[in-house]
C-alpha positions in Angstrom: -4.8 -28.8 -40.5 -4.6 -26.7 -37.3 -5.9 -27.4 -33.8 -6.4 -25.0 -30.8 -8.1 -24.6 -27.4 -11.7 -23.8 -27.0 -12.8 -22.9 -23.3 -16.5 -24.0 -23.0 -17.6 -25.1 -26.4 -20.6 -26.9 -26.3 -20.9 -28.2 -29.9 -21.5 -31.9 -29.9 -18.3 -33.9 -30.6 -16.3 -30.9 -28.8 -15.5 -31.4 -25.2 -15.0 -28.4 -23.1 -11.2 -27.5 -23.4 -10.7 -30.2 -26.3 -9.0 -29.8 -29.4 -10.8 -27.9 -31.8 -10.1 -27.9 -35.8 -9.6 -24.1 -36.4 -12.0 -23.6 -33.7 -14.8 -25.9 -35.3 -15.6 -29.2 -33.4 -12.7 -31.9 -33.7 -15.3 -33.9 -36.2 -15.3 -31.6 -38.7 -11.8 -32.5 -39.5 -12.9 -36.0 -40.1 -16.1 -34.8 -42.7 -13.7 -32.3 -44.1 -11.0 -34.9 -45.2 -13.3 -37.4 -46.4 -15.3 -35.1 -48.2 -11.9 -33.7 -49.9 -11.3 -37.2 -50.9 -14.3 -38.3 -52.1 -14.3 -35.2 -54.7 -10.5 -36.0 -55.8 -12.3 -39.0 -57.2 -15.2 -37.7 -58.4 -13.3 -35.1 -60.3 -10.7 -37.2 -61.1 -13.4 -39.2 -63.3 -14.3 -35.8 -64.6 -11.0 -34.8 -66.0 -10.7 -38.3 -67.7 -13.8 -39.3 -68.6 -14.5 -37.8 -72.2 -11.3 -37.6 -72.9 -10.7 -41.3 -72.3 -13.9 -42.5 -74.1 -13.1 -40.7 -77.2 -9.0 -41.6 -77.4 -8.2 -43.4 -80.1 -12.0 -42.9 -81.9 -12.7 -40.6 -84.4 -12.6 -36.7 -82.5 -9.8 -37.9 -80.9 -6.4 -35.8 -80.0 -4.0 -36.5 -83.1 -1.0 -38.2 -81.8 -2.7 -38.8 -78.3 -2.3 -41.7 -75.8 -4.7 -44.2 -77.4 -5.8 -46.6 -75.3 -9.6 -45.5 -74.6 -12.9 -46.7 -75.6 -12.5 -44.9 -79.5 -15.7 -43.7 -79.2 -17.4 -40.7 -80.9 -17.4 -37.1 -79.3 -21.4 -37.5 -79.0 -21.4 -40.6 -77.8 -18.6 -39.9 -75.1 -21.2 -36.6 -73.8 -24.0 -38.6 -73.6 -22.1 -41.4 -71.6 -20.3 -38.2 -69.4 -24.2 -36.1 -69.0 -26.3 -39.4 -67.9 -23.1 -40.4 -65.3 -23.3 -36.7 -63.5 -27.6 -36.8 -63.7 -26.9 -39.9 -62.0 -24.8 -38.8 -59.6 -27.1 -36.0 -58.4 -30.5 -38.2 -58.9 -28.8 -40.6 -56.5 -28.6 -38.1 -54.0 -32.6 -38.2 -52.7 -32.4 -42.1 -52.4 -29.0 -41.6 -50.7 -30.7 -39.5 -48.3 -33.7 -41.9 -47.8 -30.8 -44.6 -46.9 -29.4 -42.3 -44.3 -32.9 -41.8 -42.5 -34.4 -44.7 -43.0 -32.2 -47.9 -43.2 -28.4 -47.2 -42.0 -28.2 -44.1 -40.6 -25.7 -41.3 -42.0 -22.8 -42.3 -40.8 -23.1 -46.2 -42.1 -24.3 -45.3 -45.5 -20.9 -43.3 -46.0 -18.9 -45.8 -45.2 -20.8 -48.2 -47.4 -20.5 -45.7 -50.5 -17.2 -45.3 -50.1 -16.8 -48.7 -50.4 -19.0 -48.7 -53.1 -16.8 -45.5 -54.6 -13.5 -47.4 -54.2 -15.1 -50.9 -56.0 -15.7 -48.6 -58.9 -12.8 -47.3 -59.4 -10.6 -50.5 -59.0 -13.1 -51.4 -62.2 -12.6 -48.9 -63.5 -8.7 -49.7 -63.3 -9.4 -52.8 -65.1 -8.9 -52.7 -68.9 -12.0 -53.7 -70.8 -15.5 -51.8 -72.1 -17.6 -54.5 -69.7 -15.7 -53.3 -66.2 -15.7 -49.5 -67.3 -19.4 -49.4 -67.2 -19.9 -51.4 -64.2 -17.0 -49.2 -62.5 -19.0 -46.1 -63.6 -22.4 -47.2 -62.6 -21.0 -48.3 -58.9 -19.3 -44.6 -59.0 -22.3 -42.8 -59.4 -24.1 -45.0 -57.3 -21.6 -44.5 -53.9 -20.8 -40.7 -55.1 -24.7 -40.3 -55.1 -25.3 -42.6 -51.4 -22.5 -39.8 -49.6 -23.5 -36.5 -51.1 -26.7 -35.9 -48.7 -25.4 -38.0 -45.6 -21.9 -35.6 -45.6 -23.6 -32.7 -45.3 -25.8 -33.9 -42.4 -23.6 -34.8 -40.1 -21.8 -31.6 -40.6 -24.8 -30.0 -39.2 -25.1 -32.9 -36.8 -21.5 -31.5 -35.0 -23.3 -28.0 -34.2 -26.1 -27.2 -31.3 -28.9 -26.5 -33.8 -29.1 -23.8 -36.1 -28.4 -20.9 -34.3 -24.8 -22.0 -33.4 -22.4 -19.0 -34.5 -20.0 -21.6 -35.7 -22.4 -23.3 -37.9 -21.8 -21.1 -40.9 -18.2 -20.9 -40.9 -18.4 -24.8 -40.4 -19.6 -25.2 -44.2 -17.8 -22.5 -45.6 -14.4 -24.8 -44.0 -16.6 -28.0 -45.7 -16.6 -26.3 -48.7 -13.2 -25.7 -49.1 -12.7 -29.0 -48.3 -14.7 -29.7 -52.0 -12.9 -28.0 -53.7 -9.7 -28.8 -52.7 -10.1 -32.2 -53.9 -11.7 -30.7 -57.0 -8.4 -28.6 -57.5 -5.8 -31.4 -56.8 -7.5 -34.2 -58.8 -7.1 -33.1 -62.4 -3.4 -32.0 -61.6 -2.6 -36.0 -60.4 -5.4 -38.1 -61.7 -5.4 -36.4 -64.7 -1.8 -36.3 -65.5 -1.1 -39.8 -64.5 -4.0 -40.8 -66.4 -4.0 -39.1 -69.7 -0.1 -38.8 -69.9 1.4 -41.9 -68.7 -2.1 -44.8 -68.3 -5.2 -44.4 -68.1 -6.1 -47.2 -65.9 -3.4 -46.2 -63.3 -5.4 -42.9 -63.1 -8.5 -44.6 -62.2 -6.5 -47.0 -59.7 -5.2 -43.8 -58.0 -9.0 -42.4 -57.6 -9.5 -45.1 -55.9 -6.4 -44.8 -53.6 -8.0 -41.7 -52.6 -10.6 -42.8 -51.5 -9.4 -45.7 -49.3 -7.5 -42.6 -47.3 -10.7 -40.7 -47.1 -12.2 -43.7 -45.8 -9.4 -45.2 -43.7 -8.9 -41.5 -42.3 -13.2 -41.6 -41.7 -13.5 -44.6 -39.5 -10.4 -43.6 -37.4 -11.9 -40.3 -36.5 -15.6 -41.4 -36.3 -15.1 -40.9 -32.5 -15.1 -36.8 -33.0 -18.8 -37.3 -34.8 -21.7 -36.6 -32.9 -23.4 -40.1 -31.7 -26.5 -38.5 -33.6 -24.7 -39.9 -37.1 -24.9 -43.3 -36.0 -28.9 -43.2 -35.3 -31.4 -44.1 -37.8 -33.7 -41.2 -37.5 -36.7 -42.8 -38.9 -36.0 -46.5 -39.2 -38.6 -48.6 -41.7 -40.8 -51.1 -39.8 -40.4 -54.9 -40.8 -43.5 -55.2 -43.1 -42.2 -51.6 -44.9 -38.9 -53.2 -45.1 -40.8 -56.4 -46.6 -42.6 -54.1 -48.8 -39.5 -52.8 -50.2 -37.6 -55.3 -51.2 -40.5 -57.2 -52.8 -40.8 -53.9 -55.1 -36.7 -54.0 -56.0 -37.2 -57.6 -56.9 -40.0 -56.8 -59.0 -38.6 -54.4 -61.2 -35.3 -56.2 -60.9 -36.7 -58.8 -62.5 -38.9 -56.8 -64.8 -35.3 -55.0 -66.1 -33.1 -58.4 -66.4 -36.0 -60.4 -68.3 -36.4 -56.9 -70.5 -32.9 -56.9 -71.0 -31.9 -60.3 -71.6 -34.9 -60.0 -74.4 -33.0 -57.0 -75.8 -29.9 -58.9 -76.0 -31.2 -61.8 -77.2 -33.0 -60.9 -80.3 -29.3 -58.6 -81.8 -31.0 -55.7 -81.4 -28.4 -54.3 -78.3 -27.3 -50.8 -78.1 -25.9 -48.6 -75.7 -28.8 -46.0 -76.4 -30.9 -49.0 -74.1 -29.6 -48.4 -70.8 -28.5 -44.2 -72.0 -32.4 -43.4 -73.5 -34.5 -44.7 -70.1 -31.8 -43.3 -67.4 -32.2 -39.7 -69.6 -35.9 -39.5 -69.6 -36.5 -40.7 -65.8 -33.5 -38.0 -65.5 -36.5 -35.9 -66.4 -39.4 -37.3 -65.5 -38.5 -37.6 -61.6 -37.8 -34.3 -61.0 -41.0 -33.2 -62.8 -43.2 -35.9 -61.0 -41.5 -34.7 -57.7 -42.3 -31.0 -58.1 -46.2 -32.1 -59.1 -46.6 -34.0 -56.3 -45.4 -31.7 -53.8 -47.6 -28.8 -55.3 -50.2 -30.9 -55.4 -50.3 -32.1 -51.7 -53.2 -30.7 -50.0 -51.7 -30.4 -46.5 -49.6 -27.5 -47.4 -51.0 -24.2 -46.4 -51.9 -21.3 -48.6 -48.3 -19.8 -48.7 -46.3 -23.3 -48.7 -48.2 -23.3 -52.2 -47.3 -20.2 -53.4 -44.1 -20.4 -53.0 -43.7 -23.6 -54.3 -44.8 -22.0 -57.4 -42.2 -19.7 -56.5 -39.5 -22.3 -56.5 -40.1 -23.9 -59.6 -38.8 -20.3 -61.1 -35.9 -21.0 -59.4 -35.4 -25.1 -60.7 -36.2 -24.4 -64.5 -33.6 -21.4 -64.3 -31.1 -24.0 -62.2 -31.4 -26.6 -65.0 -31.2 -24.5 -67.9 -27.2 -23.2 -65.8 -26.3 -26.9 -64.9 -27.0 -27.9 -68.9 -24.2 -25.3 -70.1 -22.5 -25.1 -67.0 -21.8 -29.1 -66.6 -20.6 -29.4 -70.7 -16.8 -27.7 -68.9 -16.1 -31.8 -68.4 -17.7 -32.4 -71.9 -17.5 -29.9 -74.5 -15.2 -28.0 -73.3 -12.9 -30.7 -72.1 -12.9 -32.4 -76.0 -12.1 -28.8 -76.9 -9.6 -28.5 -75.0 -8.3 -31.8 -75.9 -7.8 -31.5 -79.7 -7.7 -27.6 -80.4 -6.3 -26.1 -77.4 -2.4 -25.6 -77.2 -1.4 -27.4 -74.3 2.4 -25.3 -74.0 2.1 -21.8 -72.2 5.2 -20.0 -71.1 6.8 -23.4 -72.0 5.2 -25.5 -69.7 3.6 -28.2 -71.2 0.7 -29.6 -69.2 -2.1 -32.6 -70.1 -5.7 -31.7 -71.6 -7.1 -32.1 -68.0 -5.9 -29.5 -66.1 -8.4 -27.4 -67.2 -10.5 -29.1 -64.9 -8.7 -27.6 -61.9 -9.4 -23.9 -63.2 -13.0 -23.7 -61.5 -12.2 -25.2 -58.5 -9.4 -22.5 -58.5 -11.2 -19.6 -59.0 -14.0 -20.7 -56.1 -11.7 -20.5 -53.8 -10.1 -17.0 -54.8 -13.7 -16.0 -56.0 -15.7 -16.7 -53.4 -14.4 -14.7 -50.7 -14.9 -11.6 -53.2 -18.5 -12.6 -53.5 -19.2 -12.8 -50.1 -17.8 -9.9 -48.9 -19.6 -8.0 -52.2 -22.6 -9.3 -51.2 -22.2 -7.8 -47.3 -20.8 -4.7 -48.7 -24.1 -4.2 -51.1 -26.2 -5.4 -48.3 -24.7 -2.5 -45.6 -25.8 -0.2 -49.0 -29.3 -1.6 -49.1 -28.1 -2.1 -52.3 -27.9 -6.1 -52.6 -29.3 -8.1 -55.5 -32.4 -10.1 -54.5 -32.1 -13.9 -55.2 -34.2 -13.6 -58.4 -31.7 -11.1 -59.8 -28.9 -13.3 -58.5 -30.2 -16.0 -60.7 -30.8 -13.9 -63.6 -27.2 -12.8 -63.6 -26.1 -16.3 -63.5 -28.1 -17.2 -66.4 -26.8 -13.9 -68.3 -23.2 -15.3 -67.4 -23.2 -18.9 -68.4 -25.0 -17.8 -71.4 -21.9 -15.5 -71.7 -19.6 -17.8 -71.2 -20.7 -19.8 -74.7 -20.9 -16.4 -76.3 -17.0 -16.1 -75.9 -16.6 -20.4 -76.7 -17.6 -19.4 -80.4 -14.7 -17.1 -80.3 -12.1 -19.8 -80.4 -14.4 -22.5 -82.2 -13.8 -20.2 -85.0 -10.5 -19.7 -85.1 -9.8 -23.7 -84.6 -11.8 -24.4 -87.5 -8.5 -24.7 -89.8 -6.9 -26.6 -86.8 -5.4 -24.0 -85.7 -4.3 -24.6 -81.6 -6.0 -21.8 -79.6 -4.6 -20.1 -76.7 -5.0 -22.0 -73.2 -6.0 -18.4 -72.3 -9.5 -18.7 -74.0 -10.6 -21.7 -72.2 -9.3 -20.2 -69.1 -11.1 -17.1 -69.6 -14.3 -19.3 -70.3 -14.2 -21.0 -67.1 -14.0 -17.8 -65.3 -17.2 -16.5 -66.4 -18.9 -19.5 -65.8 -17.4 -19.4 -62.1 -18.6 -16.1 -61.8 -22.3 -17.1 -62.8 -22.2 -20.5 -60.0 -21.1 -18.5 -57.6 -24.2 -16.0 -58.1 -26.5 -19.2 -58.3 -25.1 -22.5 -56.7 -24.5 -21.2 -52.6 -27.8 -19.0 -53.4 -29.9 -21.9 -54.9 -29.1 -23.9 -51.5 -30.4 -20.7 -49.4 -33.5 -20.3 -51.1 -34.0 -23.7 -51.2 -34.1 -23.9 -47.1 -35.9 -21.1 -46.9 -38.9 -21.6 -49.5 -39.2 -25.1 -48.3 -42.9 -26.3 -46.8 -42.3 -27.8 -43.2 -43.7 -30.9 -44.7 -40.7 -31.5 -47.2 -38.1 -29.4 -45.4 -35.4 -32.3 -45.7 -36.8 -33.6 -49.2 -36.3 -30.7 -51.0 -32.8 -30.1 -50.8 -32.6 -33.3 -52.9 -35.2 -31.7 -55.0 -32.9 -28.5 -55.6 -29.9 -31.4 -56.8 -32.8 -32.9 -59.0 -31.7 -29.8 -61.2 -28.4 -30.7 -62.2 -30.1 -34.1 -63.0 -32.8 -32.4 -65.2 -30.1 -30.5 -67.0 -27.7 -32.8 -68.0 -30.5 -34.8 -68.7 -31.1 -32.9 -71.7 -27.6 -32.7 -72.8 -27.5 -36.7 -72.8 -31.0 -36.8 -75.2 -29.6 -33.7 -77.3 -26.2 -36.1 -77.9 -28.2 -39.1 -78.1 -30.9 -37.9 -80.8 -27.2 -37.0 -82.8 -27.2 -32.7 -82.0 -23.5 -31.7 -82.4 -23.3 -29.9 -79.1 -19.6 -28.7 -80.1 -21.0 -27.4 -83.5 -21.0 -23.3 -83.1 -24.3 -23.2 -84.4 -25.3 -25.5 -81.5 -23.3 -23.6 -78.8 -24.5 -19.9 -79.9 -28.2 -21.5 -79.8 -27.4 -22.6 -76.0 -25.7 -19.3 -75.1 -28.9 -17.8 -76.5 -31.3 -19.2 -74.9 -29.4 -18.8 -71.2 -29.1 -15.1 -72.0 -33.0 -15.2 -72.9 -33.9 -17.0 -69.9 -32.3 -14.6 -67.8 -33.6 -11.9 -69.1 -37.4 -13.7 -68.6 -36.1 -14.0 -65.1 -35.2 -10.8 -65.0 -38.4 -9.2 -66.7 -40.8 -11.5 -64.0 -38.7 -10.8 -61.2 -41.5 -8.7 -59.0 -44.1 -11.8 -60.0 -41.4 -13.9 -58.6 -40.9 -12.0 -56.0 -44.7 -11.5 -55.0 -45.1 -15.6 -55.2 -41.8 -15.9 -52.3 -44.1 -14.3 -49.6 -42.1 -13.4 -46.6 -38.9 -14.7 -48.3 -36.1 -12.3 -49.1 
């Protein structure tokens, strides 16, 4: 962390001639750390996750820790999928919490409470307080997602500050820093030495993201503290009579399940996957549907939904690196190279890696095309990214094959994997947020960011009801079906890209 002097910045949180963090507003220092720590946690559940629910079960590592849940490869990527959809699905409400009832700043620091609660569960031997600690992850992980990023824009003077840009692209790095440290700590300490310690040190993490937030909350803008649109008493009424409701509705349809022997995890796994799906469909309807958008708000709406079926179809490969790959990597990867031995989990820590040396090459690719007139339009971006991840399971059925007489495969294969799939987000995820903005009717301008996270939700929504139904997603059959169809849906992109194109109107 650096500081300097600014003469005259105007940015809100930045006095004239105070300390700036590398020229940003002081504030961003403060988002930035929090947001670092909050995805060590998050990503620290991902390197553990599957691997812990399927130690000592059936598909797990020979000779490994022992210690987890025992459960079945299918069952633990059903378990991982609905936990990210929920994640992401959380995100809109998390938003509505932020405008409507505490205001950005307040719902953070409530989530991260919430965050830290489920970790310190989750620390707790015992199936009952590993669900409970997941469910309360998602659920704080969800609640800061939306508010983060707002008060990052919050710190700036509108959109047209010069230092807004270079403001996320410091945010972002602040991601995937956390993303790229996790694995390497949580992950070691957790799959090598405990497995509850490594949940207990997530939630470390996050009590110095936290602690570090509310000392610095005097470099946010006073904006974060403000409830933009607060709900009126008899909404507020309104509210919580509906939560009670179906609160009541679920514990007296649960207790009923309980009660008559027939309980199941597939209970609570089946209802989360299908709403997984059905929200972001009913969402989409409803805004096409609404008659107060104009002509071209409509058409490109139409537009956009291109752009969130091709999303979720990435995100449903893409998200099966902390899955698929990850049991992979597990029980048929070597896990010696050059003599370093190294835990399952670092694995994680290779996309994260290559972001942050990727990126940078993207970026200025894209400028250098751009000065050449020669820059890929968004719906060509997309289709490359579908082309990749479907690449990316192309070269999985490499090694699949060459395990299949337990036979360790090279670390490099997985690495290699990774790669291509970082290639394909980074021609999809930072563009998918663009469009999103751009192609958004005035009327939903806010909502639909949330709408573009609805994706992920939608995709490893399937993944959960392809594991539940029994499809073994780390069969090569299976995994050369996926790569299939992303390859085929990217070439649909590709072949409809001037209908596409015609239905973005003055979008480029």
């Amino acid at each position: 962390m650096a500081s300097s002097l600014t003469k005259g910045a105007t940015a809100q949180g930045t006095p004239a001639g105070g300390k700036t963090f590398f020229g940003h507003p002081r504030g961003l220092a403060t988002l930035f750390m929090i947001e670092m720590w909050e995805r060590f946690s998050f990503y620290g559940m991902r390197a553990l996750l599957v691997v812990y629910l399927i130690s000592g079960g059936p598909d797990a590592k020979a000779g490994g820790q022992g210690g987890g849940l025992g459960l079945t490869e299918g069952n633990a990527v059903a378990i991982y999928s609905v936990y990210l959809a929920m994640v992401y699905l959380l995100a809109m409400p998390g938003g509505w919490f932020g405008d409507r009832v505490w205001g950005p700043r307040k719902t953070v620091v409530i989530a991260s409470g919430i965050v830290m609660a489920g970790h310190l569960a989750l620390s707790v031997p015992g199936q009952a307080t590993f669900f409970v600690g997941l469910a309360l992850v998602a659920l704080g992980s969800g609640l800061i997602k939306a508010n983060i990023s707002t008060m990052v824009g919050q710190l700036y003077d509108g959109p047209q500050d010069p230092r807004r840009d270079g403001g996320f692209t410091l945010f972002y790095i602040g991601i995937n820093l956390g993303a790229f440290a996790a694995p390497l700590v949580i992950g070691t300490v957790g799959q090598s030495y405990n497995w509850h310690l490594g949940f207990a040190l997530a939630a470390l993490g996050m009590a110095l993201g936290l602690v570090q937030f509310l000392i610095g909350t005097r470099h946010l803008s006073p904006e974060s503290n403000v409830v933009p649109t607060p709900l009126a008493t008899e909404e507020r009424r309104s509210w919580l009579r509906k939560a009670m409701i179906w609160l009541i509705v679920a514990a007296v349809f649960y207790t009923g399940v309980v009660l008559s022997g027939s309980w199941t995890l597939n209970w609570v796994l089946i209802p989360i996957t299908i709403l997984g799906l059905i929200i972001p469909t009913g969402v989409l309807i409803r805004i096409k549907r609404d008659r107060e958008l104009s002509a071209v708000e409509q058409t490109k709406v139409s537009g956009y939904i291109w752009f969130f079926v091709a999303a979720a179809v990435f995100w449903m490969i893409y998200d099966q690196g902390g899955s698929t790959l990850s049991a992979f990597a597990d029980a048929k990867t070597a896990d010696t190279i050059f003599g370093l031995h190294f835990p399952s989990s670092w694995f994680q820590s290779v996309n994260p890696l290559m972001i942050m040396a990727l990126a940078p090459v993207f970026a200025w690719l894209w400028l250098w095309l751009a000065r050449r007139d020669r820059e890929p339009n968004t719906t060509l971006k997309f289709a490359m990214a579908l082309v990749l991840i479907g690449a990316s399971f192309f070269v999985f059925v490499v090694p699949m094959g060459m395990a299949q007489d337990g036979t360790k495969v090279s670390p490099l294969w997985l690495v290699s994997i990774y790669m291509v799939q970082t290639m394909g987000e980074l021609c999809l995820s930072p563009v998918g947020l663009s469009v999103t903005t751009k192609m958004a009717p005035a009327k939903y301008a806010s909502q639909m960011m949330g709408v573009w996270f609805l994706a992920v939700t939608a995709g490893d929504c399937i993944t959960g009801l392809l594991s539940i139904a029994g499809v073994d997603l780390s069969g090569v059959g299976v995994i050369t079906l996926e790569a299939a169809m992303a390859a085929l849906a990217g070439f649909a992109v590709f072949m409809y890209r001037k209908k596409v194109v015609a239905l973005m109107a003055d979008v480029h």
